[in-house]
N, C-alpha and C positions, 0 to 999 in steps of 0.2 A: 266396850269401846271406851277410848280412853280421848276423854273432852279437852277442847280448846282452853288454855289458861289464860286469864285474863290479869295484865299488872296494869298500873295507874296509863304508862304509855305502851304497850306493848300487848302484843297477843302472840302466844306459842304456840304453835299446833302440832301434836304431836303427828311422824313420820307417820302413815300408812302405804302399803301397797299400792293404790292406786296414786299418790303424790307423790310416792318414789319412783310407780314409771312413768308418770307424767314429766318429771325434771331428768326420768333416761331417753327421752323422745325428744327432749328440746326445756330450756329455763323457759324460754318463751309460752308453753303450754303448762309448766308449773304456775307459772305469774297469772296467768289467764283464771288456771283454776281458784287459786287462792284470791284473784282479783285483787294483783300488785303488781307494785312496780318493783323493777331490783335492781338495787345497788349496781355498779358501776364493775364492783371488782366480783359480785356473786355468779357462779358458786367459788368456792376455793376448790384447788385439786384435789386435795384430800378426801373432800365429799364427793366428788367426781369417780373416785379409783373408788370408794366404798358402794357406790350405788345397787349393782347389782350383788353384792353381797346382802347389804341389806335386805332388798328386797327378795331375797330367796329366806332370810333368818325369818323374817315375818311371815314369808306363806308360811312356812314350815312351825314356828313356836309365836300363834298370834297374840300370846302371852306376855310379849316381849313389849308388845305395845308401850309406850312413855319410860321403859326403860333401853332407848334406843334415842334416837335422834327427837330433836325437836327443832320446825322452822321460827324464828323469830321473825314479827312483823310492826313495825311501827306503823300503829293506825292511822296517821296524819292528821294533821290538824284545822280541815275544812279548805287549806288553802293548798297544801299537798293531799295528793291519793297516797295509800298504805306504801309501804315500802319493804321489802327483805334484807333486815339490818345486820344477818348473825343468824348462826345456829348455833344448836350443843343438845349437850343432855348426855345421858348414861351411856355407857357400855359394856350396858344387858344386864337383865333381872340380878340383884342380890348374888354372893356368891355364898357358899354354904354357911359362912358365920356373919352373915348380914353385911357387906359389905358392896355399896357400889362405886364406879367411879366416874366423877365428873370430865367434862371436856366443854371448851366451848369456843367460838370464834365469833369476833366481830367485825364487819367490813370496816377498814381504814378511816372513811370520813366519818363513820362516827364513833369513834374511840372515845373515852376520855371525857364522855357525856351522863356516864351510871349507866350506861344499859347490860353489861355483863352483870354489874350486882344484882341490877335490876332483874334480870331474866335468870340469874342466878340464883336469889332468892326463893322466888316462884319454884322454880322444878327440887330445890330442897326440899320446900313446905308440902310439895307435892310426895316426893320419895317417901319421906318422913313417914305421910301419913298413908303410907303400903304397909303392910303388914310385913315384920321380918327385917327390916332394915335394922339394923346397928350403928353403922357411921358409913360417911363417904368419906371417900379419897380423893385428891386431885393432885397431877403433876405441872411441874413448870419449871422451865427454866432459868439458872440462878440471874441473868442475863433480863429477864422478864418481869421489872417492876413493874409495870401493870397490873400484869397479871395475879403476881406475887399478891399487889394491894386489894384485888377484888378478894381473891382467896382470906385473906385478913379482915376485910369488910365484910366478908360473911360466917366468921366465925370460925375459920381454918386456925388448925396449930399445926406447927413445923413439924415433922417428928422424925424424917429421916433426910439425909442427903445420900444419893449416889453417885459414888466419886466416878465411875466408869462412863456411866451418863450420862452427866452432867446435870443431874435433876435434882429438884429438891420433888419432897413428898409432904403432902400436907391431909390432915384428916379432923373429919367435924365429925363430934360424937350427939348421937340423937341425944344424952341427957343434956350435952351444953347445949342443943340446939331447941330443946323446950325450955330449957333457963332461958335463954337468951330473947323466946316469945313471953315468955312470963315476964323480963324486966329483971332480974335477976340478977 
């Protein structure tokens, strides 16, 4: 079983079966479980149309666990209760030459605060340290400095554009990613 990650503001919980059908029953019995509140604009569609895939990928390979979805939660700060700020995380174990790829979203009002690096971070250091990884990937749009700049704040390099797509491609290599914890 694959444990809750903890960063200085945030707590990740990795997707399981029964918090994927709790948020297909209703967010309001997701929020209950995880005992939070949620954002205003959560979930987004994307995670909505993925639900039940999900949760059939996990009965079927429980292996998959933390390389799948992760819920982001701002613990609050004595004067708010927890909040659902963001998800992300992988999509799916490793592929044969070590390779995974990032995604992530963060609800609107709180962009622009560190929490994608923030939670970004986290499930790197996490991948990382599985066994088999090599590098991760991550896509975004050229359109998407944001985004662009978390990918760069955690050690992303450019390395391809697709011109049909519209996408740039970005990839962190596990040796710059233990340079990068070494101070290097």
């Amino acid at each position: 079983m694959v444990e809750p990650i903890q960063t200085s503001r945030l707590t990740l919980f990795p997707a399981t079966v029964a918090l994927l059908e709790a948020q297909m029953k209703s967010s309001a019995e997701l929020a209950r479980q995880l005992g939070v509140d949620l954002a205003p604009e959560w979930p987004h569609p994307n995670l909505v149309k993925a639900l039940s895939s999900l949760i059939h990928l996990l009965e079927q390979q429980p292996r998959q666990s933390g390389w799948l979805f992760w819920y982001w939660v701002h613990r609050g700060d004595g004067l708010r209760r927890p909040i659902m700020i963001g998800d992300g995380g992988f999509k799916g174990c490793p592929a044969p030459f070590g390779t995974a790829e990032l995604g992530y979203t963060v609800q609107p009002a709180y962009r622009g605060q560190g929490y994608a690096t923030e939670a970004g971070r986290a499930l790197i250091a996490w991948a990382f340290a599985q066994p088999g990884l090599q590098r991760i990937r991550a896509e975004a749009l050229p359109d998407n400095a944001a985004s662009i700049r978390v990918l760069e704040k955690l050690g992303f390099q450019l390395v391809q554009r697709y011109s049909l797509a519209h996408l740039r491609c970005f990839e962190l290599q596990r040796a710059s990613f233990i340079a990068q914890q070494d101070g290097v």
